[in-house]
N, C-alpha and C positions, 0 to 999 in steps of 0.2 A: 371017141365018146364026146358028145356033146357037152358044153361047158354050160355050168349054172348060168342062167341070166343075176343073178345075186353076187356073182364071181367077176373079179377084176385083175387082169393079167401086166404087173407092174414089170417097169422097164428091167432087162436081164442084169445080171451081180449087182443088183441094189437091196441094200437091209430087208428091205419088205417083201423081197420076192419069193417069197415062202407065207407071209401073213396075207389071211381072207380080211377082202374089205366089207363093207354094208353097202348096198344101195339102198340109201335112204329115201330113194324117189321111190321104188317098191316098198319099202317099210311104209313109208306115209299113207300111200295109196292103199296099202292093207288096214292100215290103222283108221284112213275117213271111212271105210267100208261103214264102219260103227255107226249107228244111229249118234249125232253131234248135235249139242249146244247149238244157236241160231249165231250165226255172225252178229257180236252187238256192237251198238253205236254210241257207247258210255261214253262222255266227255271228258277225256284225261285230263284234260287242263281243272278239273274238280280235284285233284291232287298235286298237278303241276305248279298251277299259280291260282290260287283260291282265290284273289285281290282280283284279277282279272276275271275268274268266273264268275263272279260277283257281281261287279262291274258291267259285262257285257251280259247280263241278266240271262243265262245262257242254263235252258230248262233240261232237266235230267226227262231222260226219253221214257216211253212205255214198250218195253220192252216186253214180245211175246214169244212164248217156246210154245213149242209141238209136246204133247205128250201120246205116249205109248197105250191102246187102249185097256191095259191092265190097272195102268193110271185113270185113266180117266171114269173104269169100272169101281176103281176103290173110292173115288169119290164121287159118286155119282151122287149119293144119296144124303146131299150138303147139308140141308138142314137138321135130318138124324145125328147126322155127325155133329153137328153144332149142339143139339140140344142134350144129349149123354158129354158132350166136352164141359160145357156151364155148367152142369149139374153135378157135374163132380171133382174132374183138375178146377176149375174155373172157383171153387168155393176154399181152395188153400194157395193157390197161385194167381191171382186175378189179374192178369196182363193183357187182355186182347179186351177189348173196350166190347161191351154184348150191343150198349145203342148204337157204335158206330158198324158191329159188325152183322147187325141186322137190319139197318138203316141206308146202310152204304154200302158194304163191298156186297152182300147178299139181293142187291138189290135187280131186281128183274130186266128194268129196264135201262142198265148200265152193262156196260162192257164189262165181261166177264174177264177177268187177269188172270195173268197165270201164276204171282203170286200168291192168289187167293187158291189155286188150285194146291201148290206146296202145302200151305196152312192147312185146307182142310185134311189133306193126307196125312200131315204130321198129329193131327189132332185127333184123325180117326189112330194113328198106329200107337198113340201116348193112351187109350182105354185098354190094349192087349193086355190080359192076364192069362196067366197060368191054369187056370180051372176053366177057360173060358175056349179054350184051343187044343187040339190035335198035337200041337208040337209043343203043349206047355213047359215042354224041360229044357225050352232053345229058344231064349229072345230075342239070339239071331236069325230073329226072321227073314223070310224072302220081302215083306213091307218090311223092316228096318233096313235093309241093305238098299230097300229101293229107296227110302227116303233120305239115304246119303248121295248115293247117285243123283238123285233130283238137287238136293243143295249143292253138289257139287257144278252140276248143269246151269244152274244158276248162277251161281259167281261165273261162269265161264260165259254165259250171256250178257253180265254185265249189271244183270239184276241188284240193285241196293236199294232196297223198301225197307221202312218199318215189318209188313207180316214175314218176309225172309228171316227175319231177326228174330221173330218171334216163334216159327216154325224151327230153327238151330236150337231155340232154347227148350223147344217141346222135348226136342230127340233127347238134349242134353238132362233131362228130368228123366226119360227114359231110359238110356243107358246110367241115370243113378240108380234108378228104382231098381233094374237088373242087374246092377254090377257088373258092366260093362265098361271094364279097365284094360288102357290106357284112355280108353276113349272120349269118356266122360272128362277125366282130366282135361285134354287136346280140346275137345268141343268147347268149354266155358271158358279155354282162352281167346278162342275163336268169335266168340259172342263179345267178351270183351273188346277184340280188335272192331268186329263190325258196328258195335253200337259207336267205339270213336268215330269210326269213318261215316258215321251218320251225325255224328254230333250231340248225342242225346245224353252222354257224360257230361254236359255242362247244365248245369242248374239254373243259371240266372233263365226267365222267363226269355229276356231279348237276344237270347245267344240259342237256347232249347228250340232252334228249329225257325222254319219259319212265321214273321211276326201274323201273318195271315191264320196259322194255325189257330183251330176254338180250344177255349179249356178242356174238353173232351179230348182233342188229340194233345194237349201239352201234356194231360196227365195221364196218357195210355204212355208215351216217349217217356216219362217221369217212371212209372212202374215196370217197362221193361229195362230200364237201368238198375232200377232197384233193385228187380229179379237174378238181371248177372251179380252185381255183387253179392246177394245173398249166397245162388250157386257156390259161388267163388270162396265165399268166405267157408260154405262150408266144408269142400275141399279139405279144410285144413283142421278142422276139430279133428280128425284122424292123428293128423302131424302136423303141429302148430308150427312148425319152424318152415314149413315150403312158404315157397314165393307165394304172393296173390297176383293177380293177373290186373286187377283193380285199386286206384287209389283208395285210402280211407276216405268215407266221404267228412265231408268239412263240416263244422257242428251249426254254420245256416244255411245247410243245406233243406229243402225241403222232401217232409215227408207224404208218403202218398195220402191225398185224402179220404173222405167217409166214403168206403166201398158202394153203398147201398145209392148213395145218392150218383155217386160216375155212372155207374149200370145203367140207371135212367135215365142218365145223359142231363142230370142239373146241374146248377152252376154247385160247383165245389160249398163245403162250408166251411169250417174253421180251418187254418190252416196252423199244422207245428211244422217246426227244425227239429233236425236230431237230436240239441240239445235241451228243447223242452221239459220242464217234468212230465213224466206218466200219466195218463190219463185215460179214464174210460171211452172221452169222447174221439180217444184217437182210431181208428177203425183196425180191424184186425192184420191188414197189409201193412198197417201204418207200424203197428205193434213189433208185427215182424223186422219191419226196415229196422226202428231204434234198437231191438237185439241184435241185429246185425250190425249195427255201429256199436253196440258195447261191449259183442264179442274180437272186432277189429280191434278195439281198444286193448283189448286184453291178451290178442295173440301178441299186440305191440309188446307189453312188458313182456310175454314170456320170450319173445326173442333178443330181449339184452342179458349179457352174459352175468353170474353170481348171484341171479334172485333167491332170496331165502323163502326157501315153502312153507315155512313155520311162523312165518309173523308178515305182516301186510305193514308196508308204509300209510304214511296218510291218503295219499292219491290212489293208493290201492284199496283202501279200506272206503273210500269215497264211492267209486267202483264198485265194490261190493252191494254199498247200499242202493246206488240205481238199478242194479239187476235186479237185488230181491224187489225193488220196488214194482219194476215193470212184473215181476213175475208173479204178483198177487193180485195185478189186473183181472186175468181171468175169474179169480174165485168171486170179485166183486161185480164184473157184467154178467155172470153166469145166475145172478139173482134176476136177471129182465132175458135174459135172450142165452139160448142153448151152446154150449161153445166145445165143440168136441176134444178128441186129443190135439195139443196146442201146439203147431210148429215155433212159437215165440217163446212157449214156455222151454222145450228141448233147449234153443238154443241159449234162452240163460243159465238152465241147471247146468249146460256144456259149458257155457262161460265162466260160469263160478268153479267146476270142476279144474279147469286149466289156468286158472286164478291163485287157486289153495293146492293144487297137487299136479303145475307142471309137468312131475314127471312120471307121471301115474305109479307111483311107488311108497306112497306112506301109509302108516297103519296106526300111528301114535294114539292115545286115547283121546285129545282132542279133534282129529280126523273122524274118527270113527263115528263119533256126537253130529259131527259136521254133514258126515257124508248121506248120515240116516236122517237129518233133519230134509236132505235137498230131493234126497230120493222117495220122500212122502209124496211129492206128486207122481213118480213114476207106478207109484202103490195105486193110489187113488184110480190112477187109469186103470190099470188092469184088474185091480179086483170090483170094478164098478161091475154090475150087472144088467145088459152087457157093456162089456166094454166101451166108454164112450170114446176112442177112437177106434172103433170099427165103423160108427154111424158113419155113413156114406160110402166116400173114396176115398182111406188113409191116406195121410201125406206120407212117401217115400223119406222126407225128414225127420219124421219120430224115429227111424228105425236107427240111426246113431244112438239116441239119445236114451233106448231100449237097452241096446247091446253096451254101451257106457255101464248103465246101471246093473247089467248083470256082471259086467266085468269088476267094479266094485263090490258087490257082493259075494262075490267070489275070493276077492284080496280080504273080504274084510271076514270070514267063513275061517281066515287061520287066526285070528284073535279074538270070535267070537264064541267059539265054543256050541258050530252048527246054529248058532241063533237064528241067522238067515236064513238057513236054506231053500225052506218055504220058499218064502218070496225069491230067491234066485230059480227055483225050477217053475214057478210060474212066470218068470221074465222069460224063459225060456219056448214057455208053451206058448208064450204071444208070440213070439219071433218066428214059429213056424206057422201060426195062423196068419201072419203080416206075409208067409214066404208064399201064398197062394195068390196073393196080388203082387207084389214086389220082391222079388227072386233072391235079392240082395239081403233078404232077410235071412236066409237059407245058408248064403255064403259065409255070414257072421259069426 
C-alpha cells in the first residue's frame, strides 16, 4: 500500500514511531490555495522605534487589496449607499466627515482605495433590518460575515487608515443593534486598540495626528475617539463593574463641535471640554460625549467597594446635578429645532439609575418618587404620537435605556399596587416595534 504523502516514517524504536506527523509544506500550500491578503509593506519600525520613524520622515504606504466581485457588486452603487448612510446612522453617530467624504475619498478623479471600498460596504451592511430582507431572523448575514473577513484582510495587508477604523466601528454598532454577543464586546476592544495605534486617543491638537492635518480631519480623528468610548462605555450600563477598554477622558479634554457647521466643512465654532457647563450651543455629538464622561464618572464610584444606595456624598450629589442638568437640554433646544429620541438623554437617565440604585434592587419609598420622576422622559417618548424616536433611524442606544425602564417598572409594579402597569406593557410594545430594525430589542 502506498504511503500518504502527509505521512512521515521516523527512525525504528524511537517514541514517535507510532505518532503521525504534519507536512506543513502541504498544509500551507493547501491553506495559500485561499484567495490572500496582498503582501504588505507596513513599516515596522512605526512600532519598533517611533523616534526613528519620525525622524526619517518615513511615509505609511497605500496599500491596495483585490476584492472579490461579490465585493465589489455590494458596493457598486457608492453614492446610494453614502446618501441612505448620512440620512440615517450619520444623524445619531456622526463620525465619517460628509465634506471630506464627498469632496475627497468620493472623488472621481482620484484614486479609488480600497479602504474607501471597506467603508462603503460596512456602511451599506450597517442599513440591514429585519423587515427589509429575506433572512430577517439572521443578522448573521452572508455581508456581515463578509465584512469581518474584509477587516480582517485588511490588518493582514497592513492597512491602518482612519475609514478602517471607522468601518470596525460600523460593524461594532451593528452587532449591537443585533445583539451579536461576544462579538460586539471583542470588536470595541478592538477599535480601541486601533485608534491607539493611530493615535487619535490623544487630544492635544499637536499630538492628534499630523500638524498638516485641516480642522476637518482633526475633528472627524476627534469624533471617532469619541465614538469608541461612548461604544465602550456603553458596554457597561449592562454590568458596571467590567473593564473599559478606554481611559476616562480628562475634563480638558475636547469636545466634538457644532455638527452642522463640520458637515460643511467650516471652520469649527465654539469650542467646550468635558467639563464645561451644559449648554444648548453644544451640538448634539457634543451632548453625547459629556454623558458619556458623566456616566464614566459614575461607573467610577460604583466600582469602589461599601457605596451606600441611600444617601449621595457631596461629589455624588454634585454629579447628580450635572446629569439632570445636561438632561434637560433637550426639552430647551426642542423649542427651535426637532430633536428625536435622545441617545444623551438614555444615557443620563442610565447614569443616574446606577448612581442611586447600583445594584438594581431598591424599592424604598424614596426610590420609587426617584425612579418615576427620571422615567418621565421614557413616558414622554413613547406615548408621543408617533413616537418621536421612531422619526427616522432609531438609535440602537435607546434600546438600553427602554428595557432599563421597563425593568424598573416592573421592580416597582410589587409596591405599587399595578399602578404602573400600563406604562410597562407599553415599554414593552416599543421594544418589539424597536425589534424590527435592531433585533437586540427582541433579545431584551
Amino acid at each position: 500500500m502506498a504511503r500518504s504523502p502527509m505521512a512521515h516514517t521516523p527512525a525504528a524504536n524511537t517514541p514517535a514511531a507510532n505518532t503521525p506527523r504534519i507536512n506543513n509544506a502541504s498544509v500551507e500550500a493547501s491553506i495559500l490555495e485561499e484567495p490572500q491578503a496582498p503582501r504588505h509593506s507596513f513599516p515596522a519600525v512605526f512600532f519598533l522605534d517611533s523616534r526613528v520613524f519620525q525622524l526619517a520622515q518615513v511615509e505609511m504606504p497605500r496599500i491596495t487589496m483585490s476584492f472579490s466581485p461579490d465585493v465589489v457588486s455590494f458596493t457598486r452603487e457608492g453614492k446610494l449607499i453614502a446618501t441612505r448612510y448620512f440620512e440615517d446612522i450619520h444623524t445619531w453617530m456622526p463620525i465619517v466627515s460628509k465634506y471630506r467624504f464627498y469632496n475627497h475619498l468620493m472623488n472621481p478623479l482620484l484614486e479609488h482605495r480600497s479602504d474607501l471600498t471597506i467603508l462603503l460596504f460596512c456602511m451599506r451592511l450597517i442599513s440591514w433590518s429585519a423587515v427589509e430582507h429575506a433572512d430577517g431572523d439572521k443578522p448573521r448575514t452572508r455581508a456581515y460575515l463578509a465584512a469581518k473577513r474584509l477587516l480582517v484582510d485588511a490588518e493582514s495587508a497592513g492597512i491602518l487608515t482612519l475609514q478602517i477604523l471607522q468601518a470596525i466601528l460600523l460593524v461594532t454598532i451593528y452587532e449591537i443593534g443585533h445583539g451579536i454577543y461576544p462579538a460586539a464586546y471583542i470588536t470595541i476592544g478592538t477599535c480601541a486598540r486601533y485608534g491607539t495605534a493611530l493615535g487619535i486617543d490623544r487630544q492635544k491638537p499637536s499630538e492628534n495626528g499630523s500638524p498638516s492635518l485641516s480642522e476637518v480631519e482633526q475633528e472627524e480623528r476627534r469624533r471617532v475617539w469619541w465614538a469608541i468610548v461612548i461604544l465602550d462605555r456603553f458596554m457597561s450600563i449592562g454590568f458596571p463593574g467590567r473593564s473599559a477598554a478606554t481611559e476616562t477622558p480628562g475634563p480638558n479634554d475636547l469636545l466634538p463641535t457644532d455638527d452642522a457647521l463640520w458637515d460643511q466643512g467650516k471652520k469649527r465654532g465654539l469650542l467646550f471640554t468635558v467639563s464645561s457647563p451644559a449648554t444648548v450651543n453644544m451640538g448634539s455629538f457634543a451632548r453625547l460625549a459629556k454623558a458619556t464622561y458623566l456616566l464614566c464618572l459614575v461607573l467610577q464610584r460604583t466600582n469602589i467597594a461599601g457605596v451606600d444606595e441611600t444617601s449621595l456624598p457631596e461629589a455624588a450629589k454634585q454629579l447628580d446635578q450635572d446629569i439632570r442638568a445636561l438632561t434637560s437640554l433637550p426639552d430647551v433646544e426642542g423649542q427651535t429645532k426637532s430633536v428625536g429620541g435622545s441617545p444623551q438623554t438614555a444615557f443620563c437617565d442610565s447614569a443616574l439609575f446606577i448612581l442611586h440604585d447600583p445594584s438594581s434592587s431598591r424599592t424604598d419609598p424614596n426610590f420609587v418618587q426617584f425612579a418615576r420622576d427620571i422615567l418621565m422622559s421614557v413616558v414622554e417618548e413613547t406615548f408621543s404620537t408617533p413616537p418621536r424616536y421612531l422619526a427616522g433611524n432609531p438609535s440602537p442606544l435607546l434600546i438600553p435605556w427602554m428595557y432599563q425602564a421597563a425593568s424598573v417598572y416592573s421592580r416597582l409594579l410589587r409596591v405599587t399596587d399595578n399602578e404602573d402597569s400600563g406604562l410597562l406593557e407599553n415599554l414593552k410594545l416599543h421594544l418589539r416595534t424597536l425589534n424590527r430594525r435592531w433585533m437586540v430589542a427582541g433579545i431584551l
